[in-house]
One Martini backbone bead per residue (centre of mass of N, CA, C, O) as a GRO file, in nm:
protein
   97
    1UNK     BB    1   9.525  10.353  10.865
    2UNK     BB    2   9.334  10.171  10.972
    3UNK     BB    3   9.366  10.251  11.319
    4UNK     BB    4   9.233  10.562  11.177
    5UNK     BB    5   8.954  10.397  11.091
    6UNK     BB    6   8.875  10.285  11.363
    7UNK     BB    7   8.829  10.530  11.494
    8UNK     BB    8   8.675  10.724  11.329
    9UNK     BB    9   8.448  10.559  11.362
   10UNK     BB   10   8.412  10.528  11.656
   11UNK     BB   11   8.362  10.847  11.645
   12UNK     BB   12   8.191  10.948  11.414
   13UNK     BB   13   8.438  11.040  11.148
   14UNK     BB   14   8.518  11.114  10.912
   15UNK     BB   15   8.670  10.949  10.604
   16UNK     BB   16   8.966  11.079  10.438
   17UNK     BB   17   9.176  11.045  10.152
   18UNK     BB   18   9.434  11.228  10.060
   19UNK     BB   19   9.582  11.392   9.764
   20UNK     BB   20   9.933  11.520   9.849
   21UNK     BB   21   9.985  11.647   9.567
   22UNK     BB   22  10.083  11.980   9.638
   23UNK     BB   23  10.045  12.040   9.957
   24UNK     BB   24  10.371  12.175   9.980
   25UNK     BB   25  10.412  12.356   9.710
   26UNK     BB   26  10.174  12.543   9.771
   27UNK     BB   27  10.011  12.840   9.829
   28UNK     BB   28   9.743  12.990  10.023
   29UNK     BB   29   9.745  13.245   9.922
   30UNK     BB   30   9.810  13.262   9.624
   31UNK     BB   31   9.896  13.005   9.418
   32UNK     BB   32  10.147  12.887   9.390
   33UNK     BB   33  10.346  12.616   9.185
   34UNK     BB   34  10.616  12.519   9.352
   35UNK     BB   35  10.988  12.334   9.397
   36UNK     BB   36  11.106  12.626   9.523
   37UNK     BB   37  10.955  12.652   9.807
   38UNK     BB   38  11.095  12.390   9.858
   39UNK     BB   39  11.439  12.406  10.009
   40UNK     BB   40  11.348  12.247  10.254
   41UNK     BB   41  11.185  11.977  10.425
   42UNK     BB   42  11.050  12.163  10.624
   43UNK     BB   43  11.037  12.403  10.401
   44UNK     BB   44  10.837  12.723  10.343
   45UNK     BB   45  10.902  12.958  10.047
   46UNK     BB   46  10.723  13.167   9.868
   47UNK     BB   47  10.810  13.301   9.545
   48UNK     BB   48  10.555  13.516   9.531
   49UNK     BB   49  10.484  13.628   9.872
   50UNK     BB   50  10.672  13.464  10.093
   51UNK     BB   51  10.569  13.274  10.241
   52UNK     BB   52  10.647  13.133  10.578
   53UNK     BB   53  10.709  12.781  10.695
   54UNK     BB   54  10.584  12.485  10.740
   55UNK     BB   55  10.510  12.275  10.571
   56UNK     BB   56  10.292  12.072  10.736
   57UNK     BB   57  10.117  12.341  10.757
   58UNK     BB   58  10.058  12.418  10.480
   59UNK     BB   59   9.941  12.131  10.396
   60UNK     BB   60   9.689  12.181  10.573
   61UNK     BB   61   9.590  12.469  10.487
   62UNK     BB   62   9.527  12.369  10.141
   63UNK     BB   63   9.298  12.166  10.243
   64UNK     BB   64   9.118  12.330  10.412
   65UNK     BB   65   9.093  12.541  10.227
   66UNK     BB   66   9.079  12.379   9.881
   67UNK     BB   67   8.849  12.163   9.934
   68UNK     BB   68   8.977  11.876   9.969
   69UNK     BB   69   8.847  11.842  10.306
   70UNK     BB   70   8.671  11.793  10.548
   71UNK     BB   71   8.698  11.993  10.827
   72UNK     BB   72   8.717  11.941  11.142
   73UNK     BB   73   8.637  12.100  11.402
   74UNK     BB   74   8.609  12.192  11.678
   75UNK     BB   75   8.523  12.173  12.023
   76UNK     BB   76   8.446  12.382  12.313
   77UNK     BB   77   8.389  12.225  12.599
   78UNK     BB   78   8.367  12.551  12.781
   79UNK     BB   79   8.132  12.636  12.663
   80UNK     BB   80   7.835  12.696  12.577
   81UNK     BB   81   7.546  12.451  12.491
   82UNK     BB   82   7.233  12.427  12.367
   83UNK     BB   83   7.271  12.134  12.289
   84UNK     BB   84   7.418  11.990  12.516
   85UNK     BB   85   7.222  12.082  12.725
   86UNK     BB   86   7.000  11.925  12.626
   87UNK     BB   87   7.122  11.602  12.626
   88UNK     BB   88   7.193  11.605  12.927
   89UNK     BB   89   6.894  11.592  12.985
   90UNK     BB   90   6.648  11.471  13.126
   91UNK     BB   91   6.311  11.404  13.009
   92UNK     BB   92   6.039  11.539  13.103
   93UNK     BB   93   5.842  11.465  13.280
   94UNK     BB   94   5.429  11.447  13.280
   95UNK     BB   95   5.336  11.308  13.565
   96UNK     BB   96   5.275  11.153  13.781
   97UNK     BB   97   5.304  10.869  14.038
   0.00000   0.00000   0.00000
């Protein structure tokens, strides 16, 4: 945990530690919330909507959708940004010699 909140803070990232708890166990479609849903350790299958996946990709889902944590987009870096255009461009001259 430390060597993950010490890249954080160097890279400029808050870091928050979230509350695991009932977060793969949640469906994040219907909002179920049983430990009939874990059938096997890596496995999420909703009793109430059938919704199926790995469970740690649903506990992630729960955390993002219900706003247990800010969760950092991504940043596609081949697209064009008008943010990055200014930041690279070295401040214009303003004239004499």
């Amino acid at each position: 945990m430390e060597f993950t909140r010490y890249k954080a803070a160097r890279a400029g990232v808050a870091f928050l530690l979230v509350d695991p708890a009932y977060t793969s166990q949640a469906c994040p479609d219907c909002g179920c919330i049983s430990r009939a849903n874990r059938p096997a350790r890596g496995r999420f299958v909703c009793t109430g909507c059938g919704l199926a996946g790995h469970a740690d990709h649903i506990a992630a889902c729960n955390i993002a959708v219900a706003g247990w944590a800010a969760v950092n987009q991504p940043h596609a870096t081949g697209l064009p940004s008008a943010r990055r255009d200014r930041e690279s461009k070295p401040p214009a001259s303003t004239g004499g010699s």
